[in-house]
N, C-alpha and C positions, 0 to 999 in steps of 0.2 A: 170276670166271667171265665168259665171252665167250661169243657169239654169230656165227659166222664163217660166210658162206654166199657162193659167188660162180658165175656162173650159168656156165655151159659154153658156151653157145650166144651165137656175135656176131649183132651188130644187122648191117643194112645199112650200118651208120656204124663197123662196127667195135667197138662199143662193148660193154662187158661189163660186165654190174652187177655188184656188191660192197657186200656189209651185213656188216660189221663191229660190234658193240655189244654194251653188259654186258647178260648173262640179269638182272641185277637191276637193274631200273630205278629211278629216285626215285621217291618215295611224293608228292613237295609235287604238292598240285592248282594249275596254273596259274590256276584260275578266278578273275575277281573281282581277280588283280591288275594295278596299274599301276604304268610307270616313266616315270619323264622323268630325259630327258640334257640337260645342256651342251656344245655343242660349240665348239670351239677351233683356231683353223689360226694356228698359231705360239703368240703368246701374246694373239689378241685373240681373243672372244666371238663367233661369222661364224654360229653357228644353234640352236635348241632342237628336241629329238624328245624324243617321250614314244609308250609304246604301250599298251596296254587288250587284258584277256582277256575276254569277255564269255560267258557258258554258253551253250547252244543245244539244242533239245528235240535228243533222239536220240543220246545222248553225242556232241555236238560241241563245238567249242568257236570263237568269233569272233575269229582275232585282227589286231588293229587297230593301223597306225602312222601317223605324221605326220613329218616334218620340213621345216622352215620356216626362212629364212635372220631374225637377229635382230643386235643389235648393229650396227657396222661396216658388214657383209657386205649390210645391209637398206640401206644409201646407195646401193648400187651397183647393184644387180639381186633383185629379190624374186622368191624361191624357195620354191615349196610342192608337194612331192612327198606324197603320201596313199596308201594300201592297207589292204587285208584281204585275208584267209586263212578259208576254213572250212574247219577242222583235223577231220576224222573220228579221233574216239580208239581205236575200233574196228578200222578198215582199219589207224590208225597213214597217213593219207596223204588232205592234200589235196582236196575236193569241187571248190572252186571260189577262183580267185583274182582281185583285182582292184586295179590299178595307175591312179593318175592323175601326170601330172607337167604343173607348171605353173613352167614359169623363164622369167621375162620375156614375152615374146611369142609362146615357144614355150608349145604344149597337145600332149597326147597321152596315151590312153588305152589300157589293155588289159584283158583279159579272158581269163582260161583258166578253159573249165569240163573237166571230167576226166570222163569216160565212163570208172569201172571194170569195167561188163560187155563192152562192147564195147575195151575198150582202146583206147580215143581221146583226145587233147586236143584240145578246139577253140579255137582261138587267135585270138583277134578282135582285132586291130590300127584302133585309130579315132581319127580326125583331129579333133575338134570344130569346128574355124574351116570346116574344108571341109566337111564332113560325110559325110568320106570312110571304109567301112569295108573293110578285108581281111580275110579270112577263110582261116585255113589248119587242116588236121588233120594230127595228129601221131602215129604209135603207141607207146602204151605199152607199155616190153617187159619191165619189172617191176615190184612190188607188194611192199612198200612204195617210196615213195618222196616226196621234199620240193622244196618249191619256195623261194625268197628268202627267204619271210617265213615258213616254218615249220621251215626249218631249224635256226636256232637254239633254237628250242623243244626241237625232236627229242633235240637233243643237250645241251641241258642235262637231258632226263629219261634218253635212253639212251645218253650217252655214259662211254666209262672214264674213269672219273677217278682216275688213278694218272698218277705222274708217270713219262717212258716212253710211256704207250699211247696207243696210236692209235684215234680211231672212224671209219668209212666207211660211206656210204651213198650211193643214188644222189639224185641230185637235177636236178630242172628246172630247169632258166634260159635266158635268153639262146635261146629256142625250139629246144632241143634237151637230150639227157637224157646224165648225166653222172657220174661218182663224184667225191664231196665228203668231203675229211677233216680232222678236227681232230685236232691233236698236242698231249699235253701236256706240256713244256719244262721247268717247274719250277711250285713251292710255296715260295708265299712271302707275306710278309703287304705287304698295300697300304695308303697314305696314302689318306683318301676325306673326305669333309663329316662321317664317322659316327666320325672313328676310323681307327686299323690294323684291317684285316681280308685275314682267310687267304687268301688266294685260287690258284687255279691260272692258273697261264698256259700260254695253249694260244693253237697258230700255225694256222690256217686253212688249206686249200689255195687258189692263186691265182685260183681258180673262182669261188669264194665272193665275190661283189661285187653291189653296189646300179649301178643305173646313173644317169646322170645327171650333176646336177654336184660330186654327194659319191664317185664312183666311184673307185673304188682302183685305184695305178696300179703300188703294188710291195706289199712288207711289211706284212702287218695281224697284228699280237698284241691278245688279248683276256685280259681276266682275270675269273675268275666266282668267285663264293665257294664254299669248300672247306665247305658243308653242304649240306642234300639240296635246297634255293632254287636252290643253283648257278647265283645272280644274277650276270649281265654290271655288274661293277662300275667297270669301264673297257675304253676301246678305242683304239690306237694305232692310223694308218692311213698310209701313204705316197702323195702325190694328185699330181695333175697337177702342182701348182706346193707345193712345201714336204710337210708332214703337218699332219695334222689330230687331232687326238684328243677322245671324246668322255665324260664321266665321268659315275657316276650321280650323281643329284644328289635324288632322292625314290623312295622303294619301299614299295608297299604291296598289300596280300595278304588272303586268311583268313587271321586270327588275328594278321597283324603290321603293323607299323607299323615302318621302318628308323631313322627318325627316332628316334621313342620307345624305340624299344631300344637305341638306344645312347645316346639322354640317360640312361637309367638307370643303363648302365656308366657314364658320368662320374659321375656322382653317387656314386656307388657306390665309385668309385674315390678320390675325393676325400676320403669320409669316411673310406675307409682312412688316408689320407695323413694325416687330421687324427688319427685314433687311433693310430699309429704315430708321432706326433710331428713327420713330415716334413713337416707344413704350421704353423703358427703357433709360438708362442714359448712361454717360461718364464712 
């Protein structure tokens, strides 16, 4: 079952929302968990991300990332880009976002806070070295809607996951408002630190991007696991110079532990092998 609604009326920009998404969403509560990535541009180690769900009175939720240059990549220029997200579970969209990026010499800061009554974004642009700020407003001309860092939440809870479908939604970035979609390509199981696991692979539209110095410059394929976690278990990305890919590398939740549930499957599997005869001798 789908969810298809798309607005009749264009913006000043031409723009026309479109929300696309399953009537059954996932049950997993993102609350309380964390990931951390490795990331990879070729075959060397060049930065580590991890991110954090934190709860928040009033059904919201905090959500929080990092990535920072590590390995290699940390000789040449130190990189440490930061955000959060207050995800209203409610509206389904956004309170307030906040962006820091720090590459070498370069500082800059932003701020979107969302005015749902009045449909506004205010968009605070701040320089720290100068201590210069700009201020711009934006109108909101639909509800729901996502920004960088809650998009992919969005759609790991209300995206189709059939191989085939498509989800869309509109989304904020880049200081203006936009339709964003995932496609999913195929099912298929993936190599990871834990084990094969199931996952879907789904193509992004070329909207969907970080900016900075991880920003994508062609091709991103993602792959999440085929159960209702519909964890980002890798990510392939096409960048300025080469691709980058970045893989999970720890995941943890209510109630799970990635590590520990797939030590269990080894073990488990092992013991088969020894009962089955296909490990040890006569």
């Amino acid at each position: 079952m789908t969810l298809c609604l798309s607005c009749s009326s264009l913006g000043a920009d031409g723009y026309r929302p479109k929300l696309l998404i399953s009537k059954h969403p996932s049950r997993y509560d993102f609350a309380g968990e964390e990931l951390k990535f490795r990331l990879y541009w070729t075959i060397f180690h060049v930065a580590d991300s991890s991110s954090k769900v934190t709860p928040l009175k009033g059904g919201r939720l905090k959500l929080w990332g990092k990535i920072s240059t590590a390995g290699v990549a940390s000789w040449f220029k130190k990189i440490s880009d930061e955000g959060y997200s207050i995800w209203n579970l409610k509206t389904l969209t956004p309170e307030k976002t906040y962006l820091f990026q720090y590459e070498g010499h370069y500082q800059r800061e932003r701020v979107y806070t969302y005015d749902l009554k009045k449909r506004v974004v205010k968009y605070e642009k701040i320089n720290p070295k100068k201590h210069k700020v700009e201020v711009k407003y934006i109108k909101i001309p639909f509800i729901p809607f996502e920004d960088i860092v809650t998009s992919t939440y969005f759609f790991r809870k209300y995206g189709r996951f059939k191989v085939g479908a498509e989800t869309v939604f509109p989304l904020f970035a880049g200081g203006r408002f936009q339709n964003v979609s995932f496609k999913v390509v195929a099912k298929e199981k993936v190599e990871t630190l834990f084990g094969k696991i199931e996952a879907y692979k789904v193509i992004p539209s070329n909207n969907l991007s970080p900016e900075g110095a991880f920003e994508r410059k062609g091709k991103v394929v993602m792959w999440f696991s085929a159960d209702e976690r519909h964890l980002p278990i890798k990510v392939e990305a096409e960048v300025a110079i080469g691709s980058v890919s970045a893989v999970l590398v720890d995941a943890k939740g209510r109630g799970f532990d990635l590590r520990k549930e797939y030590e269990k499957v080894r073990k488990r599997n092992f013991l088969q092998q020894i009962l089955s005869g296909e490990v040890g001798g006569d």
